[in-house]
mmCIF file of the N, C-alpha and C atoms, coordinates in Angstrom:
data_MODEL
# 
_entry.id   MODEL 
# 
loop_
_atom_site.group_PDB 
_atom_site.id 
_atom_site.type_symbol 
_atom_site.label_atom_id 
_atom_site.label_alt_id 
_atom_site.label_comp_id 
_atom_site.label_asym_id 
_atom_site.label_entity_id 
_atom_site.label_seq_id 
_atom_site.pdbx_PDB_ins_code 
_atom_site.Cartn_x 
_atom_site.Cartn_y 
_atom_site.Cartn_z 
_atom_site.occupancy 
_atom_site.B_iso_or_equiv 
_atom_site.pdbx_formal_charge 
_atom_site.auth_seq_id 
_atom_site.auth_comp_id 
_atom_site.auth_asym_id 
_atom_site.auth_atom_id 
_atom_site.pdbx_PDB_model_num 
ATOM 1   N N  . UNK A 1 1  ? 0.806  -1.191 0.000   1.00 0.00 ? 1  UNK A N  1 
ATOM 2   C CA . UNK A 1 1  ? 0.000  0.000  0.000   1.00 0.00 ? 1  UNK A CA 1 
ATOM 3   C C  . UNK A 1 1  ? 0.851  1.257  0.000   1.00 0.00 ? 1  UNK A C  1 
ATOM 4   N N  . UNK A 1 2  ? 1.940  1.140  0.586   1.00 0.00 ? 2  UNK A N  1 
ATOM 5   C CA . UNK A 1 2  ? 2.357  2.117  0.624   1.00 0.00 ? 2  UNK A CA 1 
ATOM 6   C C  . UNK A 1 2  ? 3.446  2.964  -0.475  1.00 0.00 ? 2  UNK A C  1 
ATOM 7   N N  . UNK A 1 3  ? 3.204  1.724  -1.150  1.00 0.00 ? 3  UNK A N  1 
ATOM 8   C CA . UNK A 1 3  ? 3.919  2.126  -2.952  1.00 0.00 ? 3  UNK A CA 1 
ATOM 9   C C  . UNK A 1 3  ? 2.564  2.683  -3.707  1.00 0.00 ? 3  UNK A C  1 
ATOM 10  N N  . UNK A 1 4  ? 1.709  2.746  -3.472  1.00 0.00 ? 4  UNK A N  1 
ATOM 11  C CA . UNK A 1 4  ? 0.790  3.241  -4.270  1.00 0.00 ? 4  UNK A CA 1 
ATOM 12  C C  . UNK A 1 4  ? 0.447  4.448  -3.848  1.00 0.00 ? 4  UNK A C  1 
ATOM 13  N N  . UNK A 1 5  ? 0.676  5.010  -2.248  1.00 0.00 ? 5  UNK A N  1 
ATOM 14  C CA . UNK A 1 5  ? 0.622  6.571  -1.969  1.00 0.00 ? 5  UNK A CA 1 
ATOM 15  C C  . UNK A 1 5  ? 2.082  7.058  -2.534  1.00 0.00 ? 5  UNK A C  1 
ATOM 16  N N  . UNK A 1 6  ? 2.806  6.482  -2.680  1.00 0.00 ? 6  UNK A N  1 
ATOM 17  C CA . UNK A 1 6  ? 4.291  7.202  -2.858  1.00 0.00 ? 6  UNK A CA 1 
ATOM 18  C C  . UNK A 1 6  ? 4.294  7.533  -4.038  1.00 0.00 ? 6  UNK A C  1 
ATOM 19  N N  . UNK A 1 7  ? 3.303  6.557  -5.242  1.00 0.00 ? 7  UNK A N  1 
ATOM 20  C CA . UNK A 1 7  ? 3.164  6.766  -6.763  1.00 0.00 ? 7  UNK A CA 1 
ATOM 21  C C  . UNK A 1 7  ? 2.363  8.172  -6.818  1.00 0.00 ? 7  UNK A C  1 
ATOM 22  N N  . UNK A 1 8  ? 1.756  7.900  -6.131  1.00 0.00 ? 8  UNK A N  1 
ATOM 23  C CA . UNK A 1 8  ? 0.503  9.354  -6.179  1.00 0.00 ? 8  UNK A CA 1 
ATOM 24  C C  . UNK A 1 8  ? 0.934  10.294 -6.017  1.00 0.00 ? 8  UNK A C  1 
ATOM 25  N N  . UNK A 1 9  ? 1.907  10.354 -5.164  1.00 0.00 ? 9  UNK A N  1 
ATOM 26  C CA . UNK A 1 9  ? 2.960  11.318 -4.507  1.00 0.00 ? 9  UNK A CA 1 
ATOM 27  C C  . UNK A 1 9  ? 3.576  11.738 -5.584  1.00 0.00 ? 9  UNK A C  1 
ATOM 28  N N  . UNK A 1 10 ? 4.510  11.061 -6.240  1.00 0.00 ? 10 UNK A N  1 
ATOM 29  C CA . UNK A 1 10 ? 5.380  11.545 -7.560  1.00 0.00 ? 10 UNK A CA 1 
ATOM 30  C C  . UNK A 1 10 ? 4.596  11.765 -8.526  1.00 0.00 ? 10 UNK A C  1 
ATOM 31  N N  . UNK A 1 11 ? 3.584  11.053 -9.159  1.00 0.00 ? 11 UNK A N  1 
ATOM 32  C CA . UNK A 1 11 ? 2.707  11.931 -10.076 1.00 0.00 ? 11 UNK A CA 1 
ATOM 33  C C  . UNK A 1 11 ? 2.033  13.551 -9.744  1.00 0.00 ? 11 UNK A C  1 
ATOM 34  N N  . UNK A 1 12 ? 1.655  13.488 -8.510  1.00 0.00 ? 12 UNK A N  1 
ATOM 35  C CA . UNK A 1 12 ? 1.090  14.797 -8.107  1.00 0.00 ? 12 UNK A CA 1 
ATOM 36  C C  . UNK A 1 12 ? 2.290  16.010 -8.489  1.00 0.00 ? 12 UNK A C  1 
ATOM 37  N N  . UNK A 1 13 ? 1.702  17.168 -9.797  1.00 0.00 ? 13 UNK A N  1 
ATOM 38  C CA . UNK A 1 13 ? 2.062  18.450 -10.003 1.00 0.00 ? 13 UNK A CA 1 
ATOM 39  C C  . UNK A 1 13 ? 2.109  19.416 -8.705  1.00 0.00 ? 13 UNK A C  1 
ATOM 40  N N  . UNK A 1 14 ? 3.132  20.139 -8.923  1.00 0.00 ? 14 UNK A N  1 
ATOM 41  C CA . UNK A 1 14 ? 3.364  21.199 -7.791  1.00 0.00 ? 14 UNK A CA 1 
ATOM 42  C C  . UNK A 1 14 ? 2.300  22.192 -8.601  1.00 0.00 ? 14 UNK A C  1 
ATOM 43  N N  . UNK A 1 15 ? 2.097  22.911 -7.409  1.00 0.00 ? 15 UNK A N  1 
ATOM 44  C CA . UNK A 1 15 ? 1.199  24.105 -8.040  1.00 0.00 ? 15 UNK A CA 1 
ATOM 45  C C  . UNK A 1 15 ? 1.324  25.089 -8.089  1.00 0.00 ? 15 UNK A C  1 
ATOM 46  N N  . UNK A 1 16 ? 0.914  26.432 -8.860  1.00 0.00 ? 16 UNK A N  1 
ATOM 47  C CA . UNK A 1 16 ? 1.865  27.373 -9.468  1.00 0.00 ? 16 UNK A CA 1 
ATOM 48  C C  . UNK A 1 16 ? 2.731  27.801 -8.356  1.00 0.00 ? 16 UNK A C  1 
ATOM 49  N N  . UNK A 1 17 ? 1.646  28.286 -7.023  1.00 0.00 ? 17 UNK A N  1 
ATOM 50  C CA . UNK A 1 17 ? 2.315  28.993 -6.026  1.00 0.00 ? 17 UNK A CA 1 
ATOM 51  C C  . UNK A 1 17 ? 3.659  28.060 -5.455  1.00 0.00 ? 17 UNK A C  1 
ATOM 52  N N  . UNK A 1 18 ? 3.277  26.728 -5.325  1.00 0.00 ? 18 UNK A N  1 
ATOM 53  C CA . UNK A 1 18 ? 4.510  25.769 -4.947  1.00 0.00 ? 18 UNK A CA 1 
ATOM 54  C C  . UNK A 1 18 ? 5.418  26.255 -6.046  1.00 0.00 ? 18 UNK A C  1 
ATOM 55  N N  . UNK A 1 19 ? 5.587  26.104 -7.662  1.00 0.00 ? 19 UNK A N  1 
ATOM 56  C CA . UNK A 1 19 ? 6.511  26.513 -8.408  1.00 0.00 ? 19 UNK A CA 1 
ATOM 57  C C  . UNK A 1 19 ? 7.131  27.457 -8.110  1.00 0.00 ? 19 UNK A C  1 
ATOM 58  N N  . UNK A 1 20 ? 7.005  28.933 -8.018  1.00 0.00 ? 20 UNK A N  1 
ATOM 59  C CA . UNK A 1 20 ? 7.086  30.520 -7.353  1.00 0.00 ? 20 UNK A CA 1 
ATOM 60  C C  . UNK A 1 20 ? 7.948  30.576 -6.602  1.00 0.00 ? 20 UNK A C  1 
ATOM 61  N N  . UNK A 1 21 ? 7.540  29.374 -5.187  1.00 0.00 ? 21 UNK A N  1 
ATOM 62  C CA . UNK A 1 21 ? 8.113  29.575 -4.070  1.00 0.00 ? 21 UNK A CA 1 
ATOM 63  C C  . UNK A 1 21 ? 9.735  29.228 -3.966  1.00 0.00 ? 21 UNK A C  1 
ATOM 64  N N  . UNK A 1 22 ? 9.526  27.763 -4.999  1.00 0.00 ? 22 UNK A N  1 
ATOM 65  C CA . UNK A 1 22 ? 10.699 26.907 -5.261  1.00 0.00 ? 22 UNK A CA 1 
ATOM 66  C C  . UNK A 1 22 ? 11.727 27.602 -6.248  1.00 0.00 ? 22 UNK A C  1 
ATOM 67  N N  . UNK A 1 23 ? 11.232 28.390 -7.216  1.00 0.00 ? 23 UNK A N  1 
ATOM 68  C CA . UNK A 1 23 ? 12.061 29.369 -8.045  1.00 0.00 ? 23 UNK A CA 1 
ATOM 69  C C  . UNK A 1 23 ? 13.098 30.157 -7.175  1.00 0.00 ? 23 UNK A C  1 
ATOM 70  N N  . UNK A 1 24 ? 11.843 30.962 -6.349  1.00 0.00 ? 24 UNK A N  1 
ATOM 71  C CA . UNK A 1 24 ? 12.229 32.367 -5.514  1.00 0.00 ? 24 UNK A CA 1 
ATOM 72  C C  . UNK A 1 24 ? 13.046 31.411 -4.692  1.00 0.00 ? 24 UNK A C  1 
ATOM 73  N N  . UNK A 1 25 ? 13.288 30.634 -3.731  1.00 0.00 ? 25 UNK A N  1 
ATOM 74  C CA . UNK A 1 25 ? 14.260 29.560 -2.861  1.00 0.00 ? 25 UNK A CA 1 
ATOM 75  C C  . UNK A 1 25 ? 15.556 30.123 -3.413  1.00 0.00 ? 25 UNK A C  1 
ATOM 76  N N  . UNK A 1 26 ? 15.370 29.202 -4.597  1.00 0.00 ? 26 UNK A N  1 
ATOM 77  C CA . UNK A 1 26 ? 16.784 28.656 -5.704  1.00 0.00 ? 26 UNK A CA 1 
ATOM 78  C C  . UNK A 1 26 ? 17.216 29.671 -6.103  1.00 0.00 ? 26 UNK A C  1 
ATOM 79  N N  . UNK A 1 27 ? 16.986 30.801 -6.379  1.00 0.00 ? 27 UNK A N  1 
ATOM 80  C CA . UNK A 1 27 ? 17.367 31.744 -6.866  1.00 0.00 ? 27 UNK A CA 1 
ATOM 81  C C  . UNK A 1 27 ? 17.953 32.794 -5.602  1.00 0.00 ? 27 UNK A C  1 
ATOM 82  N N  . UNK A 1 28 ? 17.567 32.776 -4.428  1.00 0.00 ? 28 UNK A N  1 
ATOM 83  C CA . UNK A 1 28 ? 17.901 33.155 -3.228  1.00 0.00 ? 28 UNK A CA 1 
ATOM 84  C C  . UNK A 1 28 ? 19.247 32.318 -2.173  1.00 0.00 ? 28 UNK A C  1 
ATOM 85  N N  . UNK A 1 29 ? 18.683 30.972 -2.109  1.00 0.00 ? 29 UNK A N  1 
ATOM 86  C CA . UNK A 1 29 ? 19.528 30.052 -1.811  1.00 0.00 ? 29 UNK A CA 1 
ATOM 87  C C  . UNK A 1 29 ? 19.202 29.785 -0.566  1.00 0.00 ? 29 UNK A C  1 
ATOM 88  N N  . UNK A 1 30 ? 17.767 29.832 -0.168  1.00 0.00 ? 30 UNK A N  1 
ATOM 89  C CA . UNK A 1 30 ? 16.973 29.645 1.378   1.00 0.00 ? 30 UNK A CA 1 
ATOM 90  C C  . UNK A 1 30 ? 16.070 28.918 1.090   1.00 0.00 ? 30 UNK A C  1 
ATOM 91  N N  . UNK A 1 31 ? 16.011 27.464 0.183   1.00 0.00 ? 31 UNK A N  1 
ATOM 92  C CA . UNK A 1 31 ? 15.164 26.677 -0.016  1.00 0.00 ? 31 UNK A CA 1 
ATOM 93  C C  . UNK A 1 31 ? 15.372 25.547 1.068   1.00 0.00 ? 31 UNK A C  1 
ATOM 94  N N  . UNK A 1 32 ? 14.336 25.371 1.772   1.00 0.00 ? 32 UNK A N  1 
ATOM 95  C CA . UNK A 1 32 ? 14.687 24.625 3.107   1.00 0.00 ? 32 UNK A CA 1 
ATOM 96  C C  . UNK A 1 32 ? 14.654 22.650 2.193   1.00 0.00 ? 32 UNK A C  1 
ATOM 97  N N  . UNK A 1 33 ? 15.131 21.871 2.795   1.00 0.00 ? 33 UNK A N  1 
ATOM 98  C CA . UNK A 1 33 ? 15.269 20.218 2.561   1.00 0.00 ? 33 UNK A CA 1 
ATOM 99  C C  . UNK A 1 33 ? 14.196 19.931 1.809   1.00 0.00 ? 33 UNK A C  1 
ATOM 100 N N  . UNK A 1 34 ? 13.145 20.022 2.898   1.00 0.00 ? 34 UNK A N  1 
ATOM 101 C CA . UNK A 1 34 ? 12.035 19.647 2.780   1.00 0.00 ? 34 UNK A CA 1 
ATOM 102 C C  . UNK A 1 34 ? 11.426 19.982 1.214   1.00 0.00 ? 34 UNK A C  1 
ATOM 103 N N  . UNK A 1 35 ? 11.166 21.039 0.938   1.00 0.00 ? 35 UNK A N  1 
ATOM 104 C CA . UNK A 1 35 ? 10.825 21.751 0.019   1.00 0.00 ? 35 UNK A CA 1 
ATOM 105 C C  . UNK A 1 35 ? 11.982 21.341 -1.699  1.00 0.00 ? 35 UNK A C  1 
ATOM 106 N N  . UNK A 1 36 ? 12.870 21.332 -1.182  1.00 0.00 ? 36 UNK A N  1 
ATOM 107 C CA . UNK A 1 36 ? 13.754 20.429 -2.105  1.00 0.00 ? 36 UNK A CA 1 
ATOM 108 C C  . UNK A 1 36 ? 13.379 19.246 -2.377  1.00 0.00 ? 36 UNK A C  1 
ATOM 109 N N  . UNK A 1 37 ? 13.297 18.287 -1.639  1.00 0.00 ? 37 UNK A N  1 
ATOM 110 C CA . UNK A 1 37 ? 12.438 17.129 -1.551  1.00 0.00 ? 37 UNK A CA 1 
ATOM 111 C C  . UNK A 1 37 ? 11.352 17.118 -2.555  1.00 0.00 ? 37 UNK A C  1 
ATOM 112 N N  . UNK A 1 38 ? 10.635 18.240 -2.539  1.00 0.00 ? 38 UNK A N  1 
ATOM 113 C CA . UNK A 1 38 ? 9.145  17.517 -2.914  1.00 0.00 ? 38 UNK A CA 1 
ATOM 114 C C  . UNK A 1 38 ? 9.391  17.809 -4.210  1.00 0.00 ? 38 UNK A C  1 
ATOM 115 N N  . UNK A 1 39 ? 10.253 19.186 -4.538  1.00 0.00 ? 39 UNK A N  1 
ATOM 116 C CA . UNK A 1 39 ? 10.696 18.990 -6.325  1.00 0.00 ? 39 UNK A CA 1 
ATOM 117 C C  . UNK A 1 39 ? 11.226 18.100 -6.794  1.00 0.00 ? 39 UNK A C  1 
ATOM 118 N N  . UNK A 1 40 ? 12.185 17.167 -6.560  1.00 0.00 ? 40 UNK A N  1 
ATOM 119 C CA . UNK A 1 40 ? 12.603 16.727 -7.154  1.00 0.00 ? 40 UNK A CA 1 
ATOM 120 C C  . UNK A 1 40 ? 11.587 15.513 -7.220  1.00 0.00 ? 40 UNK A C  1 
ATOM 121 N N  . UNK A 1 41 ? 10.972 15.024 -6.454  1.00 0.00 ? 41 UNK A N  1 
ATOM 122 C CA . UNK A 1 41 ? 10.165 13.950 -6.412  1.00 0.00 ? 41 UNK A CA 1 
ATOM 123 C C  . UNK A 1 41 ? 9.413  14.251 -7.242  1.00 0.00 ? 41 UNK A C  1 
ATOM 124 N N  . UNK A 1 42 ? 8.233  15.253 -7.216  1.00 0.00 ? 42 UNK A N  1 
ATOM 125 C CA . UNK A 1 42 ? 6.950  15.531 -7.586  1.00 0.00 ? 42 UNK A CA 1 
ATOM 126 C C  . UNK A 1 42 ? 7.071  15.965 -9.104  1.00 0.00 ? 42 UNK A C  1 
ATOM 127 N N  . UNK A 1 43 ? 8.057  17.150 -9.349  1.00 0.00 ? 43 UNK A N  1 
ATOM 128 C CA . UNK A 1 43 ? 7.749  17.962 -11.028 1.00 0.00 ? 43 UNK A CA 1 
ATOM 129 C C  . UNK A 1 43 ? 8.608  17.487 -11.807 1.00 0.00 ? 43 UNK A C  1 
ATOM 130 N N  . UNK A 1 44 ? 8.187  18.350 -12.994 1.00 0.00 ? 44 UNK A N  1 
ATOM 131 C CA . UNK A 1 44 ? 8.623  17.661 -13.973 1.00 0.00 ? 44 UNK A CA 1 
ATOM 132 C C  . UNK A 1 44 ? 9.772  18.809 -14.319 1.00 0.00 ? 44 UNK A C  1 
ATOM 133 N N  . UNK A 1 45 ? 10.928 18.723 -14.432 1.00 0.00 ? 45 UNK A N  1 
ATOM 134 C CA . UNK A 1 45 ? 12.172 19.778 -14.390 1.00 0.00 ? 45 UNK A CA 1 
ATOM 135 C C  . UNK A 1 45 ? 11.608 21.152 -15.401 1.00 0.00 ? 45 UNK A C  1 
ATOM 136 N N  . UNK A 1 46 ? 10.980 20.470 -16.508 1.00 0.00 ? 46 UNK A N  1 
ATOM 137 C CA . UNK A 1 46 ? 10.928 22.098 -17.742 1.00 0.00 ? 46 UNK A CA 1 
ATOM 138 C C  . UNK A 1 46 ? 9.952  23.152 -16.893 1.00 0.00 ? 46 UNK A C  1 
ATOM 139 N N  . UNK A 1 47 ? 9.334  23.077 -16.033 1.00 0.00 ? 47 UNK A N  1 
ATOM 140 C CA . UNK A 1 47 ? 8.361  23.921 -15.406 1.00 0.00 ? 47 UNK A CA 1 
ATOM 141 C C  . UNK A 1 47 ? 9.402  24.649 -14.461 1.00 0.00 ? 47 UNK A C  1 
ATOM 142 N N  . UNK A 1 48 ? 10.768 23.746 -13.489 1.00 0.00 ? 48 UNK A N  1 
ATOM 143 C CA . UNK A 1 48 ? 11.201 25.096 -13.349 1.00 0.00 ? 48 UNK A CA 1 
ATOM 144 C C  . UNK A 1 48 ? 12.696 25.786 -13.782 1.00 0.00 ? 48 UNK A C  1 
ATOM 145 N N  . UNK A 1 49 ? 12.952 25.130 -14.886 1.00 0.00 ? 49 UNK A N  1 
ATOM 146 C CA . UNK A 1 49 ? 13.633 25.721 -15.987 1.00 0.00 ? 49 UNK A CA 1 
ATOM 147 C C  . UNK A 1 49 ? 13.219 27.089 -16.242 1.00 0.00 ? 49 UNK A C  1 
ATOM 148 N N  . UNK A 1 50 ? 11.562 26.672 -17.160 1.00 0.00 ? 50 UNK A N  1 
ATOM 149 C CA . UNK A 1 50 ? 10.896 27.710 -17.664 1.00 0.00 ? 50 UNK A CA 1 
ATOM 150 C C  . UNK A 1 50 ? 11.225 28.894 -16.315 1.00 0.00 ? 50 UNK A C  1 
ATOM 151 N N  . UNK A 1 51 ? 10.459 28.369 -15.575 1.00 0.00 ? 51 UNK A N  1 
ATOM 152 C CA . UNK A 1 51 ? 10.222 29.604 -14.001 1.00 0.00 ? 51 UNK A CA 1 
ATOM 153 C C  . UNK A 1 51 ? 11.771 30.447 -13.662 1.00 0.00 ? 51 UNK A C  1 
ATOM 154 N N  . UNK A 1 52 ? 12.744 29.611 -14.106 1.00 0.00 ? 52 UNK A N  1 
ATOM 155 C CA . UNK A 1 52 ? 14.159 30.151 -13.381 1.00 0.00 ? 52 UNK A CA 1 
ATOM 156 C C  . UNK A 1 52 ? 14.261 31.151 -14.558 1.00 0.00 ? 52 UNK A C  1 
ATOM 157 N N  . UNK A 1 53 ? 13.958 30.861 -15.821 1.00 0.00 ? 53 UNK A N  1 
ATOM 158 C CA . UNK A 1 53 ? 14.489 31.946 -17.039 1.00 0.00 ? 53 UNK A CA 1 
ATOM 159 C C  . UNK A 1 53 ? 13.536 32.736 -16.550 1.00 0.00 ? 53 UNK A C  1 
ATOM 160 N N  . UNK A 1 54 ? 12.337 32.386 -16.645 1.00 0.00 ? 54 UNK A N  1 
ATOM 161 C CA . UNK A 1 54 ? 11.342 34.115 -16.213 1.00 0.00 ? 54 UNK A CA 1 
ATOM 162 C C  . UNK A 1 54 ? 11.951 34.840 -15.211 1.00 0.00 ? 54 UNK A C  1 
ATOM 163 N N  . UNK A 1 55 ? 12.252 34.567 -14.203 1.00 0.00 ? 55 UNK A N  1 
ATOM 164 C CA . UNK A 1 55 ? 12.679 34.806 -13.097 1.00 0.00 ? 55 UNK A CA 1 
ATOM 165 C C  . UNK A 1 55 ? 13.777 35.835 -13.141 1.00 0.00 ? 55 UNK A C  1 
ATOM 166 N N  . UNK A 1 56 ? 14.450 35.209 -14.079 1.00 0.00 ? 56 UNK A N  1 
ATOM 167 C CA . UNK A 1 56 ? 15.959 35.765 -14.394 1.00 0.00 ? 56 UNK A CA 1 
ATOM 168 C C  . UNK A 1 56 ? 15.806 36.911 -15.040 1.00 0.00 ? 56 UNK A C  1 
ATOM 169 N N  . UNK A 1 57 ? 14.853 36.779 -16.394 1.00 0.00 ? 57 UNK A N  1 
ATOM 170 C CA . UNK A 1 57 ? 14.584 37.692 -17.038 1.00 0.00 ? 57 UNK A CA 1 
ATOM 171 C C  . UNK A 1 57 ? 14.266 38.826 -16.649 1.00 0.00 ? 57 UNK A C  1 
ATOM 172 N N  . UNK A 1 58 ? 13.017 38.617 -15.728 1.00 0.00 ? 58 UNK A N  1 
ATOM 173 C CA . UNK A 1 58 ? 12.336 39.390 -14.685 1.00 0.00 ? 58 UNK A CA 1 
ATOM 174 C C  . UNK A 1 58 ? 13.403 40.329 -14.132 1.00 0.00 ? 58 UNK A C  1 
ATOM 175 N N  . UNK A 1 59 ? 14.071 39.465 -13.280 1.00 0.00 ? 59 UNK A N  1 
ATOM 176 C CA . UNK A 1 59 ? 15.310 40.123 -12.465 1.00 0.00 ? 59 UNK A CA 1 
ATOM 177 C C  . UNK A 1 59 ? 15.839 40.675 -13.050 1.00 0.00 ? 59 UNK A C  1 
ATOM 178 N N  . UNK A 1 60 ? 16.349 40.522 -14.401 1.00 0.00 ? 60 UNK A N  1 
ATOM 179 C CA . UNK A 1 60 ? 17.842 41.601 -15.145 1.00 0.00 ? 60 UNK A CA 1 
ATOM 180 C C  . UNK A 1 60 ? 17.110 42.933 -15.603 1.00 0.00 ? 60 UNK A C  1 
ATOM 181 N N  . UNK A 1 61 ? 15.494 42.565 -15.669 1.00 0.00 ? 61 UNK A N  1 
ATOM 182 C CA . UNK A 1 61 ? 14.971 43.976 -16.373 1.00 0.00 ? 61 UNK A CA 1 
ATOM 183 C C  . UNK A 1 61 ? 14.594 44.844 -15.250 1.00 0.00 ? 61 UNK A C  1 
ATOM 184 N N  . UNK A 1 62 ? 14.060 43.884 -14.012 1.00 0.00 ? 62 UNK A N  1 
ATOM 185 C CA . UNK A 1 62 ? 13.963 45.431 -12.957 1.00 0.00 ? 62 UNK A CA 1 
ATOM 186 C C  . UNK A 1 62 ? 15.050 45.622 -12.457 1.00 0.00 ? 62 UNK A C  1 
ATOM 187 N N  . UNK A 1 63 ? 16.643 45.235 -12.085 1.00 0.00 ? 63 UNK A N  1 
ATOM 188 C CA . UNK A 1 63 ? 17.758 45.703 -12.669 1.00 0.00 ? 63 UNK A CA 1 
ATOM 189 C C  . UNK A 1 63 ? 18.014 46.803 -13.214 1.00 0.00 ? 63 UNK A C  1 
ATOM 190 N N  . UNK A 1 64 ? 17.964 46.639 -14.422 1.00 0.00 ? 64 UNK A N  1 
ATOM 191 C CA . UNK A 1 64 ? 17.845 47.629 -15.472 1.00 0.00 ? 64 UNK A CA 1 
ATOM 192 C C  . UNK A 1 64 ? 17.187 48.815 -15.176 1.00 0.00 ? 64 UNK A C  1 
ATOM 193 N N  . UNK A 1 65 ? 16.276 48.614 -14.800 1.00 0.00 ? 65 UNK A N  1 
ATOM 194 C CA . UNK A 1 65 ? 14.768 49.683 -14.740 1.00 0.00 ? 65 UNK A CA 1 
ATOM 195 C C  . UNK A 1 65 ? 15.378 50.583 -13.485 1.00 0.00 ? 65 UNK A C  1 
ATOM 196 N N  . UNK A 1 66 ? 15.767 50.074 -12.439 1.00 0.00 ? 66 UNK A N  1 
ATOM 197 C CA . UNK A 1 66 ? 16.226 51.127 -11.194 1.00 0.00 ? 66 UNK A CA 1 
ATOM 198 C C  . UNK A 1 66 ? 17.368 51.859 -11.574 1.00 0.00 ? 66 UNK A C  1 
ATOM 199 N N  . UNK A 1 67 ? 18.750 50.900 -11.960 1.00 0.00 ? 67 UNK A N  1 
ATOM 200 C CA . UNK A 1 67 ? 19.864 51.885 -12.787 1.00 0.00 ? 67 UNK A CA 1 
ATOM 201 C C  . UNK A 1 67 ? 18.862 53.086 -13.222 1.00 0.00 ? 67 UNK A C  1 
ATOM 202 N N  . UNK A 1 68 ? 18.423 52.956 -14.454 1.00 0.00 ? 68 UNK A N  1 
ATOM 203 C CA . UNK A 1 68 ? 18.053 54.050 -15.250 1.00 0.00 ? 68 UNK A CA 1 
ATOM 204 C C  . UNK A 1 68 ? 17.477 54.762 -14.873 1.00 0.00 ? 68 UNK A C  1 
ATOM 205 N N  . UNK A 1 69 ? 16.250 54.496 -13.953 1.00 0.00 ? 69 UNK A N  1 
ATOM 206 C CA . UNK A 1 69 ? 15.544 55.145 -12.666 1.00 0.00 ? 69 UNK A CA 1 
ATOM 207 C C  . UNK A 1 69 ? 16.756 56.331 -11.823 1.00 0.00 ? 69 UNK A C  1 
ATOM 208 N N  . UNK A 1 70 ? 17.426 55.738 -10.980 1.00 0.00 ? 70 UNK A N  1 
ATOM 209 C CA . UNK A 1 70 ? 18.633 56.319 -10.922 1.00 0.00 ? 70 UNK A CA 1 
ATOM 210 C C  . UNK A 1 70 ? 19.263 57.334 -11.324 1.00 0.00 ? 70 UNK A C  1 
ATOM 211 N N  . UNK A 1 71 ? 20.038 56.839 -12.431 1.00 0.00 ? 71 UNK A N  1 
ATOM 212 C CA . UNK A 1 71 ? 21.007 57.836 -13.340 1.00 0.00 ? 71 UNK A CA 1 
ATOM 213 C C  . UNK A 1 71 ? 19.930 58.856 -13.449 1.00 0.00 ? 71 UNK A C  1 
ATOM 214 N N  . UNK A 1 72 ? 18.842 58.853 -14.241 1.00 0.00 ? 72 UNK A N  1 
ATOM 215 C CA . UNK A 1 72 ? 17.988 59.991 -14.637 1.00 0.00 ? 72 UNK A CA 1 
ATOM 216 C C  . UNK A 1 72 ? 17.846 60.947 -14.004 1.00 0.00 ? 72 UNK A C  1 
ATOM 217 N N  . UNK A 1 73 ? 17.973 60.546 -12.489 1.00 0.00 ? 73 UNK A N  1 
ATOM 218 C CA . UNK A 1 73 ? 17.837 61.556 -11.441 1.00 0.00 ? 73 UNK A CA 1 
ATOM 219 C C  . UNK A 1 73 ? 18.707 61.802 -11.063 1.00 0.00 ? 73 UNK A C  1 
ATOM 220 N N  . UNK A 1 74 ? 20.136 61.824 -11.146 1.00 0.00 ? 74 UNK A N  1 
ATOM 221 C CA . UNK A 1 74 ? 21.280 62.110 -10.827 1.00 0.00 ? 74 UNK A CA 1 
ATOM 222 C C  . UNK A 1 74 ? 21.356 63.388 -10.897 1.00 0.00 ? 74 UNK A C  1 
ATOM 223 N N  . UNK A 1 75 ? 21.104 64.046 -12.796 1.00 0.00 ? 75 UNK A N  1 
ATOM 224 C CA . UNK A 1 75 ? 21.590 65.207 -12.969 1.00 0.00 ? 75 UNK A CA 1 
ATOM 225 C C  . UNK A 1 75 ? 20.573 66.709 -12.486 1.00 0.00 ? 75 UNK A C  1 
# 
């Protein structure tokens, strides 16, 4: 029986907010065991591939956006 909750277990999708959280972790580097755990078990890697490039993307453009924010007001 207890191979058949553990199957359920690894088929079961993380959900967006679980994705988010696990991005924001990894990208920080305060992703607790536990929470490590259930990614690697549970998803399927391209979901947080995808999430780490948004993420990244995200990040380099508001980046960007404060510099220029910034400088503008310098002079």
């Amino acid at each position: 029986m207890s191979n058949v909750s553990g199957h359920k277990e690894k088929e079961q999708k993380p959900s967006l907010w679980q994705l988010v959280v696990s991005v924001l972790g990894a990208a920080f580097g305060v992703q607790s065991s536990k929470t490590r755990e259930r990614d690697f078990k549970q998803a399927n890697p391209k979901a947080y591939i995808i999430g780490g490039i948004i993420f990244g993307v995200l990040f380099v453009l508001t980046l960007a956006l404060i510099v220029k924010l910034v400088l503008s007001n310098v002079t």
